[in-house]
C-alpha positions as CSV (number, residue, x, y, z in Angstrom):
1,X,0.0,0.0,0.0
2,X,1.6,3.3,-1.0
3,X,1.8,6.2,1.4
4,X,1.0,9.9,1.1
5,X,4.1,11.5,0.6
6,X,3.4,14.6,3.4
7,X,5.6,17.9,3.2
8,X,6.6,19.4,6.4
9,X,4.0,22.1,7.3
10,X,7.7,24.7,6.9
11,X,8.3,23.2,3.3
12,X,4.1,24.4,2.5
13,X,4.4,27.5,4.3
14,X,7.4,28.2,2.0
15,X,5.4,27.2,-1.5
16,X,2.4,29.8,-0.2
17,X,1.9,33.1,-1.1
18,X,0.0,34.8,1.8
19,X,-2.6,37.3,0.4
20,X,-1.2,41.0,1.4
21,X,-3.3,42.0,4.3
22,X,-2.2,38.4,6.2
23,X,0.9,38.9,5.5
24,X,1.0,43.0,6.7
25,X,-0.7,41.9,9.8
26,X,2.2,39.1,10.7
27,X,4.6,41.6,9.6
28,X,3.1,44.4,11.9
29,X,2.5,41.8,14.7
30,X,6.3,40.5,14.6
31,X,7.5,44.7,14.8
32,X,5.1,44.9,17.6
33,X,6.1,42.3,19.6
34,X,9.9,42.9,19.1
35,X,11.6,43.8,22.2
36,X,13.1,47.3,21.3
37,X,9.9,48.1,20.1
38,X,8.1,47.4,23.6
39,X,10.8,49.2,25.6
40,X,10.0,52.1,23.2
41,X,6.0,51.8,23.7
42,X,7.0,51.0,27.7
43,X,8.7,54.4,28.0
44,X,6.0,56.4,25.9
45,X,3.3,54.9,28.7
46,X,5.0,56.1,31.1
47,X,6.1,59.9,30.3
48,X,2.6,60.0,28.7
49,X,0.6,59.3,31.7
50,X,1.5,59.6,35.4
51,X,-0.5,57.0,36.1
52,X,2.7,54.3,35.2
53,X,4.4,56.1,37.6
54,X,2.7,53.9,40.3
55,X,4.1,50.8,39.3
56,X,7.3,51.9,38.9
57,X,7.3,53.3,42.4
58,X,6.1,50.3,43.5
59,X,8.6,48.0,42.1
60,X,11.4,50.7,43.7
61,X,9.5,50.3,46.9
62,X,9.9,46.4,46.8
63,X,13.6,47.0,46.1
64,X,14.4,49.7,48.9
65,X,12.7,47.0,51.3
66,X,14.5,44.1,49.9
67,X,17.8,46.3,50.1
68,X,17.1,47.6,53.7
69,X,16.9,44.2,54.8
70,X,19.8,42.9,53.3
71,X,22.1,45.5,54.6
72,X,20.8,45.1,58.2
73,X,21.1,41.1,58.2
74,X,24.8,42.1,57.0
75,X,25.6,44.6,59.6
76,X,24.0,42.5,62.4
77,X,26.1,39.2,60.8
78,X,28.9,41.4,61.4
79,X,28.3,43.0,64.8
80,X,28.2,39.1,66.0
81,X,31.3,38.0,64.6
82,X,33.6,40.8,65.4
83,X,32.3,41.3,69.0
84,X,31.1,37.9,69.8
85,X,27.7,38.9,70.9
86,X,24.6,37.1,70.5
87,X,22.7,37.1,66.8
88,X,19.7,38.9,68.2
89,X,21.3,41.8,70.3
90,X,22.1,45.1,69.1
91,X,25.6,46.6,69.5
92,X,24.7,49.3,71.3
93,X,22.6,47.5,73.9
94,X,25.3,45.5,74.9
95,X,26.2,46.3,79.2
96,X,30.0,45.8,77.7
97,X,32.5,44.7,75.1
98,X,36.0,43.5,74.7
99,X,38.4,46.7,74.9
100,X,40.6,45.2,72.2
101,X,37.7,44.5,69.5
102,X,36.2,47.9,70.4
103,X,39.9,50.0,69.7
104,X,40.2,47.7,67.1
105,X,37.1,47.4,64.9
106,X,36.7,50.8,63.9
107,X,40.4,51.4,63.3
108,X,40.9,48.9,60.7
109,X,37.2,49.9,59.0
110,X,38.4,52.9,58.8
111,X,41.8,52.8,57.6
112,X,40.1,50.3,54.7
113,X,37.7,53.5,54.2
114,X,40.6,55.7,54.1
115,X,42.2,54.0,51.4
116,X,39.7,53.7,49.3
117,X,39.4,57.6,49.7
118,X,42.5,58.7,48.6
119,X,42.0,55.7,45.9
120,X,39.1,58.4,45.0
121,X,41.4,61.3,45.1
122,X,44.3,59.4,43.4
123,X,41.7,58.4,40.4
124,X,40.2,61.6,40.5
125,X,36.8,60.5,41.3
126,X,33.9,63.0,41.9
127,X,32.5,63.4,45.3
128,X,29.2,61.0,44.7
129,X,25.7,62.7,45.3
130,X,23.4,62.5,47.7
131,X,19.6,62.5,47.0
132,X,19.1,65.8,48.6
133,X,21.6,67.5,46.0
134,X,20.7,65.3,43.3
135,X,17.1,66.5,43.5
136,X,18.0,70.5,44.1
137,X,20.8,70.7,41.5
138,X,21.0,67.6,39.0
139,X,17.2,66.9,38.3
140,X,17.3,63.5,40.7
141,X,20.3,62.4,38.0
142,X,22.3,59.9,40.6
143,X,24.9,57.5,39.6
144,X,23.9,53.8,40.1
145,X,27.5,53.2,41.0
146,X,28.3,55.8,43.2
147,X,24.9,54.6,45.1
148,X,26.4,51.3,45.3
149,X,29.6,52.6,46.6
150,X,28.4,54.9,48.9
151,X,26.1,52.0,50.3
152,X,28.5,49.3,50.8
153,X,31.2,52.5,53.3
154,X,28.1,53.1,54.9
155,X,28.0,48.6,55.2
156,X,31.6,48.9,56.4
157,X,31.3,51.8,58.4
158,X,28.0,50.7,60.8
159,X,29.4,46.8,60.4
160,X,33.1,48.0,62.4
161,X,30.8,49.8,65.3
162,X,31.2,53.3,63.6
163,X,28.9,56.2,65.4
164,X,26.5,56.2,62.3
165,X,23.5,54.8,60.9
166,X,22.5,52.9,58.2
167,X,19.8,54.9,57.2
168,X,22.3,57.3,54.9
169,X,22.9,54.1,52.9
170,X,19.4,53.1,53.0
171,X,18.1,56.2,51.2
172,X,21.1,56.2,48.6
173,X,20.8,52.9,47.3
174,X,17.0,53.3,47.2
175,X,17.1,56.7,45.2
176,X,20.2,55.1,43.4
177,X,18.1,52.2,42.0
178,X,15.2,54.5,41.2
179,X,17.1,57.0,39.7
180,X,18.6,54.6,37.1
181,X,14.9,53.2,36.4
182,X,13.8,56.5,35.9
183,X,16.5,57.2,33.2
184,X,16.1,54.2,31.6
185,X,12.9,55.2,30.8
186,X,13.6,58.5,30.0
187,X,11.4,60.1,32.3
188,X,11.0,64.0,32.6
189,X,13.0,66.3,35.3
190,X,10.0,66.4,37.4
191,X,8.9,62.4,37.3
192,X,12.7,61.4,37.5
193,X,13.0,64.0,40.7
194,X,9.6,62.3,42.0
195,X,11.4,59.0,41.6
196,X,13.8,59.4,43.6
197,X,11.9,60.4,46.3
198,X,10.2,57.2,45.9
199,X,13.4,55.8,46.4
200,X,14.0,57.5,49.6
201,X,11.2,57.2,51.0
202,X,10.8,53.4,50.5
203,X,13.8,52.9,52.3
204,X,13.0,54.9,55.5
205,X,9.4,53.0,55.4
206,X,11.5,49.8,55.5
207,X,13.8,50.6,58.1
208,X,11.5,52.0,60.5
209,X,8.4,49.8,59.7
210,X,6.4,53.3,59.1
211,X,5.3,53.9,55.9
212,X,3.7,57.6,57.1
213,X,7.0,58.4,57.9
214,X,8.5,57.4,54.9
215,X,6.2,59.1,52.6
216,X,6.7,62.6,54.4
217,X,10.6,61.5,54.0
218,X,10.0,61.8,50.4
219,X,8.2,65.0,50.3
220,X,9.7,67.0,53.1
221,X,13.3,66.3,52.9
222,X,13.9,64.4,49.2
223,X,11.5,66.4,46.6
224,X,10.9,69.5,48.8
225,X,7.4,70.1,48.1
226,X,4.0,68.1,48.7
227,X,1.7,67.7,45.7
228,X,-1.8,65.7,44.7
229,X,0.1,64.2,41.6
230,X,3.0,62.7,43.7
231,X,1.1,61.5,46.3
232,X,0.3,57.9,45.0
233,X,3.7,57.3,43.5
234,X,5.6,58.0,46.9
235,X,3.1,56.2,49.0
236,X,2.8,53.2,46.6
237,X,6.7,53.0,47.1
238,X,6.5,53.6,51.3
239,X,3.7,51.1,51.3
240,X,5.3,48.3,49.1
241,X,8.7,48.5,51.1
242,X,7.1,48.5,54.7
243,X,5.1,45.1,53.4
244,X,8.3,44.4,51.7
245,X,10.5,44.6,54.9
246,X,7.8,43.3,57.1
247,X,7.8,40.0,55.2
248,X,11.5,39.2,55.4
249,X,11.7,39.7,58.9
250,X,10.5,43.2,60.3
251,X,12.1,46.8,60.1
252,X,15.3,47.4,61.6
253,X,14.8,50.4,63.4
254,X,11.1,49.6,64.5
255,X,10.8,51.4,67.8
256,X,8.6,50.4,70.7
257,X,7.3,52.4,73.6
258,X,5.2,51.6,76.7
259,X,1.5,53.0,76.3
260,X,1.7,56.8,76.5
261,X,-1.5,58.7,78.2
262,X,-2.9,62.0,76.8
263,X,-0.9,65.3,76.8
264,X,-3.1,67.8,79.2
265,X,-3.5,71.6,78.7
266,X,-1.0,72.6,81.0
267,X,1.7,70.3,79.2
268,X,2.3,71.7,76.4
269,X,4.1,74.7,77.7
270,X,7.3,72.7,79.2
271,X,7.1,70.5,76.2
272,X,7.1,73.1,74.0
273,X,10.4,74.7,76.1
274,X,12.0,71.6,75.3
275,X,11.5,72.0,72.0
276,X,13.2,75.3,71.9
277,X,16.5,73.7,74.3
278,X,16.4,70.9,71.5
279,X,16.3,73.2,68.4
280,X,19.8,75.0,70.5
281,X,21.2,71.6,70.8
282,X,20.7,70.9,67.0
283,X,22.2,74.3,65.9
284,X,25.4,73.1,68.6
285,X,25.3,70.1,67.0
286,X,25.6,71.3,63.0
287,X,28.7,73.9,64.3
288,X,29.9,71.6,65.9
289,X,30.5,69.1,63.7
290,X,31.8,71.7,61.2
291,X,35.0,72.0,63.6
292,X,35.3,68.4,64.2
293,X,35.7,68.2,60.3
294,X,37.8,71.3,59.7
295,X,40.1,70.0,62.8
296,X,40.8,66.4,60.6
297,X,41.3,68.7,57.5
298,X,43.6,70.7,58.8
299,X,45.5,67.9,60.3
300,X,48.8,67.3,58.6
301,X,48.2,63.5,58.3
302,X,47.9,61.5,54.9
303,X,44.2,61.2,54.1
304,X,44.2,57.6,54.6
305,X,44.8,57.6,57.8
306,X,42.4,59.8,59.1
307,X,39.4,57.7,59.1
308,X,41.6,54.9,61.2
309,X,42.0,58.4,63.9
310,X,38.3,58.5,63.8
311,X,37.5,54.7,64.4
312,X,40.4,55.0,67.5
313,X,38.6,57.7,69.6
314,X,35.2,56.1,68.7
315,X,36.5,52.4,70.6
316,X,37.9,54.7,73.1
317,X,34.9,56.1,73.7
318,X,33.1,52.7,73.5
319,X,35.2,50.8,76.3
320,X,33.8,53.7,78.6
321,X,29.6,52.9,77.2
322,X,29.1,50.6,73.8
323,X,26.2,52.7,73.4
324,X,28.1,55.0,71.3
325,X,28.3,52.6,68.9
326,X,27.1,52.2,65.7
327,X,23.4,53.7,65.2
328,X,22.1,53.1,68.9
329,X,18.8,51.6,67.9
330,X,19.4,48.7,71.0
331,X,21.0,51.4,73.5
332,X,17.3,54.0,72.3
333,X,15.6,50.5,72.9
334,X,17.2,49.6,76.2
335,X,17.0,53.4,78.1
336,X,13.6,54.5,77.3
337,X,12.5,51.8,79.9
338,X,15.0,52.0,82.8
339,X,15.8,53.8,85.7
340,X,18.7,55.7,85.0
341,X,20.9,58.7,87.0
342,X,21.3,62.3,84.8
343,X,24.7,61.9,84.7
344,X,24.5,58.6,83.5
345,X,21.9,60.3,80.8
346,X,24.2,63.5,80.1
347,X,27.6,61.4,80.1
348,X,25.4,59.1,77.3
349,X,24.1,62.0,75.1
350,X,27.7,63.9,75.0
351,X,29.7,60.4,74.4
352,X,27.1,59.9,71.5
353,X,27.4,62.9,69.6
354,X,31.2,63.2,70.2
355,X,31.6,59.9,68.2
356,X,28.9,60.5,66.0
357,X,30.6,64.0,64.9
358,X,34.4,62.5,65.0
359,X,32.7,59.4,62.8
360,X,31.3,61.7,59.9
361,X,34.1,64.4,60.4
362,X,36.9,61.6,59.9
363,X,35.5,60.1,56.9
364,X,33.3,57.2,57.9
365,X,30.1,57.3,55.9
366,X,26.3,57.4,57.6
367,X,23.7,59.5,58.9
368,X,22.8,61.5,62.0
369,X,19.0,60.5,61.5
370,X,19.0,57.8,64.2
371,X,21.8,59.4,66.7
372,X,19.4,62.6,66.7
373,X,16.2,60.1,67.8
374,X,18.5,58.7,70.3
375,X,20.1,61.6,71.8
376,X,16.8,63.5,71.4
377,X,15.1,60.7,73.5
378,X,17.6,60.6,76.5
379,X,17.4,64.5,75.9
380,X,13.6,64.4,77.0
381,X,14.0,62.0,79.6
382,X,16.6,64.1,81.3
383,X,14.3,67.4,80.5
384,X,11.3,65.1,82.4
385,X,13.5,64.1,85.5
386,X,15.2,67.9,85.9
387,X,11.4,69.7,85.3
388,X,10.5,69.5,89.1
389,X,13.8,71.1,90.1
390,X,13.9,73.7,87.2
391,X,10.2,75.1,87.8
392,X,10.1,75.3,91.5
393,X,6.4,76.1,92.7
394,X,4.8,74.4,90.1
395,X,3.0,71.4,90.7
396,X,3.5,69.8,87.1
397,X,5.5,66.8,86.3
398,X,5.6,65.3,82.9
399,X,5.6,61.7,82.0
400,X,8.6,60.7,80.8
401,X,7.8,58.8,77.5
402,X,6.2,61.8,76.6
403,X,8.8,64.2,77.5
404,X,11.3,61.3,75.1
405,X,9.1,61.1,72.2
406,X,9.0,65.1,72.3
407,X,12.7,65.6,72.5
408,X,13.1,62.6,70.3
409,X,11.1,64.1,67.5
410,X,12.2,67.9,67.8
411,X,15.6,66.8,67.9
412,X,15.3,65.1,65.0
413,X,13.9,67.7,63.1
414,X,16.1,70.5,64.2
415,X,19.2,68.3,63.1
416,X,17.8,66.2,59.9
417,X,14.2,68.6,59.3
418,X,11.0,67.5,58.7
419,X,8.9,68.3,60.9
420,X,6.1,66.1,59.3
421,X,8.0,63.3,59.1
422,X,9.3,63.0,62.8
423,X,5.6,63.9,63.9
424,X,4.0,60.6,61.9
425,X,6.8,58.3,63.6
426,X,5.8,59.4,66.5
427,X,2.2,59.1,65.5
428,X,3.3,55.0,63.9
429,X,5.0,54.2,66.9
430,X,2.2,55.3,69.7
431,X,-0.7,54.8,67.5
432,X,-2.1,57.9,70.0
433,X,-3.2,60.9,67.9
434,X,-3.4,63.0,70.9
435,X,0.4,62.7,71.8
436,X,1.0,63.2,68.3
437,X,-0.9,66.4,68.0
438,X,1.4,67.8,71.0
439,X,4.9,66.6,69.6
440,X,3.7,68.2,66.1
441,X,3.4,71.6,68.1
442,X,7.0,71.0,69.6
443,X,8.5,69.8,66.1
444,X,7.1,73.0,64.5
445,X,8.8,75.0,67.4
446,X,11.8,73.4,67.0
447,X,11.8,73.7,63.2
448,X,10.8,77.6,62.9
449,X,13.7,78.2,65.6
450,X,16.7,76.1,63.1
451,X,15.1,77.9,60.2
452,X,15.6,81.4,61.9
453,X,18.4,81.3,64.2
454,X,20.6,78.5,61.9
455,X,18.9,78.2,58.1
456,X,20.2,74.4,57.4
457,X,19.6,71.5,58.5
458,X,22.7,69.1,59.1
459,X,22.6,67.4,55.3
460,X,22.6,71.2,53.7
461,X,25.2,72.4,56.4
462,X,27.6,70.0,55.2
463,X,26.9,70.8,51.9
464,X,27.3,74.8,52.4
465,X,30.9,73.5,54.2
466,X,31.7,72.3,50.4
467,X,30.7,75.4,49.0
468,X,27.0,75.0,48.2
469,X,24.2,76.9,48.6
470,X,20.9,75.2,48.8
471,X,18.4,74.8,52.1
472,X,16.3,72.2,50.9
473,X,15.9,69.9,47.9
474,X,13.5,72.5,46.1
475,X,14.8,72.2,42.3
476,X,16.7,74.9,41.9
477,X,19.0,73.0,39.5
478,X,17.3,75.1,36.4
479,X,18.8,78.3,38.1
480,X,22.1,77.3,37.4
481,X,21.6,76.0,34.0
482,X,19.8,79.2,32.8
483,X,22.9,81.7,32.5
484,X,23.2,84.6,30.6
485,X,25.2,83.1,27.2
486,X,21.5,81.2,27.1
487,X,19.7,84.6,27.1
488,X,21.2,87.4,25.9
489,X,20.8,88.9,22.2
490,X,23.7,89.8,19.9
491,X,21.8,92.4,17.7
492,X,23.0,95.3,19.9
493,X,23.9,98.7,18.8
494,X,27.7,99.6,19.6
495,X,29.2,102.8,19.2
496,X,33.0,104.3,19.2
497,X,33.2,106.3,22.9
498,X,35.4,109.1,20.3
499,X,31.7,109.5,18.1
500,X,30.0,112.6,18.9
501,X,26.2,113.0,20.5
502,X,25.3,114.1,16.8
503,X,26.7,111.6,15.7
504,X,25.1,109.2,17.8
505,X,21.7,110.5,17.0
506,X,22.7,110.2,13.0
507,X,23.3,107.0,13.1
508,X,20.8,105.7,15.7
509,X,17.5,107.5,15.1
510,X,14.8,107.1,17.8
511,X,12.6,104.0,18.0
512,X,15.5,102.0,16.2
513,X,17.3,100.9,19.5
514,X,16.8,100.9,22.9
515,X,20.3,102.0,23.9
516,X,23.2,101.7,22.7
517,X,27.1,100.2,24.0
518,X,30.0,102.6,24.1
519,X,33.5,101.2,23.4
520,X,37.1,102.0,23.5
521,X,39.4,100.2,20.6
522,X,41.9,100.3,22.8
523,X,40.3,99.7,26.6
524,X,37.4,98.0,25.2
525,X,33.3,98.3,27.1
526,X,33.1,102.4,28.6
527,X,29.3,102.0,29.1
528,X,26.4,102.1,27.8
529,X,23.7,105.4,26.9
530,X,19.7,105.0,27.0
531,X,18.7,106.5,23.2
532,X,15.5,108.3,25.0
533,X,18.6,110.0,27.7
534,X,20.8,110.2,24.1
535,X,18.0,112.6,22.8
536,X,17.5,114.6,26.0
537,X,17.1,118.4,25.3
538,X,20.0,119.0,28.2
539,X,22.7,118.1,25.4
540,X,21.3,119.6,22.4
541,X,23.7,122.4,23.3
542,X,27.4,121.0,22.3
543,X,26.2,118.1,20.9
544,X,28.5,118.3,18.1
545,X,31.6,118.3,20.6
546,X,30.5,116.5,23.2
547,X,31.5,112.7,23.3
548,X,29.7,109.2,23.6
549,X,32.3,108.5,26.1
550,X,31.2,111.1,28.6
551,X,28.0,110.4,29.2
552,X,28.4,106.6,29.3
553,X,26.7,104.8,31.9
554,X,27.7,101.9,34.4
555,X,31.4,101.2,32.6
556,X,32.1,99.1,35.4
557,X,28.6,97.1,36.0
558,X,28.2,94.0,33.2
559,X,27.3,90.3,32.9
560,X,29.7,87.3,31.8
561,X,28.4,84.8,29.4
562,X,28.7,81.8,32.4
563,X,26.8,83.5,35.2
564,X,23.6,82.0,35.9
565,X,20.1,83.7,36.1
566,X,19.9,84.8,39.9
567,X,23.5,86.6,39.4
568,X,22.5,88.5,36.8
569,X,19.0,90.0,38.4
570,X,21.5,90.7,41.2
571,X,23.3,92.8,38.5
572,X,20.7,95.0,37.3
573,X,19.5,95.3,40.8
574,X,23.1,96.8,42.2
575,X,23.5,99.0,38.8
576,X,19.7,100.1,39.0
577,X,19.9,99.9,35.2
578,X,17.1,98.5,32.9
579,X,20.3,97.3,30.4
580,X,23.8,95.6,30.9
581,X,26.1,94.4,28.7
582,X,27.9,91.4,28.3
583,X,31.6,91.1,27.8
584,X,33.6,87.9,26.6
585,X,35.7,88.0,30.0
586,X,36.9,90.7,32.7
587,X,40.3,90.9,31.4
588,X,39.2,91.7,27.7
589,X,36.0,93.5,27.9
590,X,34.8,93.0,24.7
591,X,31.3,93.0,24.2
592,X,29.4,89.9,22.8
593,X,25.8,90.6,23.7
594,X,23.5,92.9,26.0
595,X,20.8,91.4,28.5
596,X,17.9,93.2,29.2
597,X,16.3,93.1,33.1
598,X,12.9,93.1,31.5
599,X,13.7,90.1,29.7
600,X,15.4,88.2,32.2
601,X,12.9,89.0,34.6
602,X,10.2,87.5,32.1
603,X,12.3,84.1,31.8
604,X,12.8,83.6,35.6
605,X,8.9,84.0,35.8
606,X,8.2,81.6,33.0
607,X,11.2,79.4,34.3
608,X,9.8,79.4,38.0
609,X,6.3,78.7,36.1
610,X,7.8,75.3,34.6
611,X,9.5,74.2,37.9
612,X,6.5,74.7,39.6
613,X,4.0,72.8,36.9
614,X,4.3,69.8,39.0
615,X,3.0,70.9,42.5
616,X,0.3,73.4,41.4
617,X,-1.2,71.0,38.8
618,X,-3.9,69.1,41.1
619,X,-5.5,67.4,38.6
């Protein structure tokens, strides 16, 4: 019996012409489904509608978690093995440890830090960026690498017992991953400023088990401002890494308090005092720390070996109380419920912030966030225990958790800001609105006294050390960008200064210039002459003899082609003139354009008007 010969259904599909609208939809649906062609149609969805912002934030939430509970499983792995205490004790809460591990833990992390920051000065390696900047100058642009790096020193920094926290590292890796999702999809200033905030604000959820907190994180202290359009995005991401954290084993700086009662009336005037002896401590604090770190600059010493200097005096410092070291979650843990002596208390907080200062100063890398809860609660607990001696006559005494979560919480915002932010961990870790209400009142106090006495908190101090000038994350990155070369117009009218008025009004009728630039061959820019003052009736007599030159205005008030926006409003402000000029350099003064300060005025509105797009649309 003879067989069918079959073809192989390939050997058909070759011998069959497909009519031509089956074989434009197979062609359209292969181009489609191609993968550069779905990352194009991925990123259009989401600068095209904010809406895909949410999953994005929540995948960077889910990340920040994932990371926050990695780095503290490492750190803790590492607290056991170098100072042989138990897996599930903190550092800090230890009663003692071994004087040799504590002198030499931190000398030999830091001296690894230390090298590998004059490896950074040797390869000529920029400073990496925190979120804060990244978001006020850069347009949230941070470097995934730098993120990474800065992450692991803060690892190796709270991992040897360093005074410092982990949450620096936290927020840096967070925004670092979200910052290089965001440019991978290309998204705009605004959204890729958001995202980091996301970042940010997913970590602090994590670490603190508080996704309130974390969310106010983002707005208050990482994108500056509070808006309707990125309110879902930022709390997507603080939501997704609290569950995120929660899941693998529960936030690392989760903070638990005996039930608080109800602040009364009569309270809130003693707390609100401490609030304002906190805000002083913060400003001590910030200028403080700015001579630790000009003392190790100034120190003839190679720069690899200051950071070992640092780690010495810090295991000094922890053979006297191991609370010192590293962030002093276990020690904050331990003291809000025992009985303890104000010396005891006072000797504490100044050990603390000694070795928290001398840790940053020398070159370890962390964050004051959790020192500042900690000092700030033994700060209220001594403020509780002194009250009855300090207001003699007054039969008022304050309960101490109260009196901690207060000096806690206004600490923290005089030293890291936020006022927002500290109230809603206090608000996540009592889960009592009327204690709340009474430490927002103290956080505001504390906050409004920084902002007027001081201007900065401790992350913008540091950075005005280095020569910045920001106050907050507001972008103000486009000020910067804008400068004059940008602006000004090359159409300007110049004349010889050796050209008589006549002249002048020869060759420059009225209506055909707004003014005009005087110039020397030899000296180059003299000034500049408004053409309505050029026709004045005072020089119609002599206006044949009379020279440009004379009458020139302002010969020594222009603009350079690199300074940005702000300086040159300054400009016209200080000359009182409605035109300037714009020379090539100070040394030549040749003229290359003229800026008007009705025109730059418009473009810093219309600028300020695009910056602001995102928080006033509420849509």
């Amino acid at each position: 019996m003879n067989r069918p010969n079959i073809q192989p259904a390939s050997d058909l599909a070759a011998g069959v012409t497909l009519p031509p609208l089956v074989a434009s939809f197979i062609a359209h649906a292969a181009n489609f489904a191609s993968p550069r062609n779905a990352a194009i149609r991925l990123r259009a969805m989401v600068r095209g509608n904010e809406f895909f912002l949410i999953p994005l934030a929540c995948i960077v939430g889910v990340v920040a978690g994932l990371v926050v509970t990695v780095m503290s499983e490492i750190t803790q792995i590492a607290h056991t093995v170098i100072y042989g205490i138990p897996l599930d004790v903190r550092l800090s809460a230890t009663v003692q440890v071994h004087p040799v591990a504590a002198l030499a833990a931190p000398t030999l992390g830091g001296l690894l830090l230390g090298v590998m920051e004059w490896l950074r000065r040797r390869w000529q390696i920029l400073n990496a960026v925190d979120p804060i900047e990244a978001n006020a100058l850069r347009g949230g642009r941070l470097s995934f690498r730098d993120s990474v790096i800065v992450s692991a020193q803060t690892l190796i920094s709270n991992g040897c017992g360093a005074s410092v926290g982990l949450e620096a590292g936290y927020t840096q890796f967070g925004a670092g991953v979200a910052s290089w999702l965001g440019r991978l999809m290309k998204l705009r200033r605004h959204d890729l400023r958001l995202m980091v905030g996301c970042g940010a604000a997913g970590a602090i959820a994590a670490a603190f088990g508080a996704p309130l907190t974390g969310a106010f994180f983002g707005w208050e202290l990482i994108v500056g401002v509070y808006s309707i359009g990125s309110a879902a995005p930022i709390l997507t991401a603080a939501i997704s890494a609290a569950l995120t954290a929660r899941s693998l084993g529960g936030a690392p700086y989760m903070i638990e308090v005996p039930p608080v009662s109800a602040i009364l009336p009569e309270q809130y005037i003693p707390l609100l005092v401490l609030a304002l002896l906190t805000g002083m401590l913060g400003i001590a604090v910030m200028v403080f720390g700015g001579a630790v770190e000009r003392l190790f600059n100034r120190w003839p010493l190679p720069i690899w070996i200051r950071t070992a200097i640092g780690g010495l005096c810090v295991g000094g410092m922890a053979i006297i109380t191991p609370q010192v070291l590293a962030a002093g979650h276990g020690a904050m843990i331990t003291d809000i419920g025992r009985e303890m002596s104000a010396s005891l208390i006072l000797t504490i907080i100044l050990l603390k912030l000694t070795a928290s200062l001398v840790s940053l100063a020398s070159g370890f890398r962390g964050g004051l966030f959790f020192a500042s809860l900690f000092v700030g609660c033994l700060f209220g607990k001594l403020f509780a225990m002194l009250f009855p001696l300090l207001a003699v006559g007054v039969a008022l005494a304050l309960d101490p958790t109260t009196s901690m979560l207060t000096g806690m919480a206004s600490l923290a915002v005089a030293i890291v800001g936020g006022p927002l932010t500290m109230s809603f961990l206090v608000l996540e870790t009592t889960h009592n609105l009327e204690v709340t209400a009474g430490v927002l009142a103290a956080c505001l106090v504390s906050n409004v006294f920084v902002r007027t006495a001081f201007g900065h908190s401790f992350s913008t101090w540091r950075l005005h050390l280095r020569g910045e000038t920001i106050k907050s994350a507001n972008d103000v990155g486009w000020l910067r960008s804008l400068t004059v070369d940008r602006m000004m117009r090359t159409d300007m009218a110049v004349v010889d200064c050796e050209a008589t008025i006549a002249d002048c009004r020869r060759e420059f009728p009225l209506g055909s210039h707004s003014v005009i630039f005087v110039v020397d061959n030899a000296t180059g820019y003299r000034g500049f002459i408004p053409l309505l003052e050029l026709f004045s009736s005072e020089y119609d007599l002599g206006a044949s003899d009379k020279k440009a030159g004379e009458i020139a205005k302002c010969p020594d008030m222009f603009l350079l082609p690199s300074m940005n926006i702000k300086v040159a409003m300054a400009h016209f402000s200080r000359a009182e003139a409605e035109f300037l000029a714009v020379l090539e350099s100070p040394s030549s003064l040749k003229i290359v354009g003229m800026l008007t300060e009705a025109a730059t005025t418009r473009r810093y509105v219309e600028e300020l008007g695009r910056a602001a797009q995102g928080v006033l649309d509420l849509s």
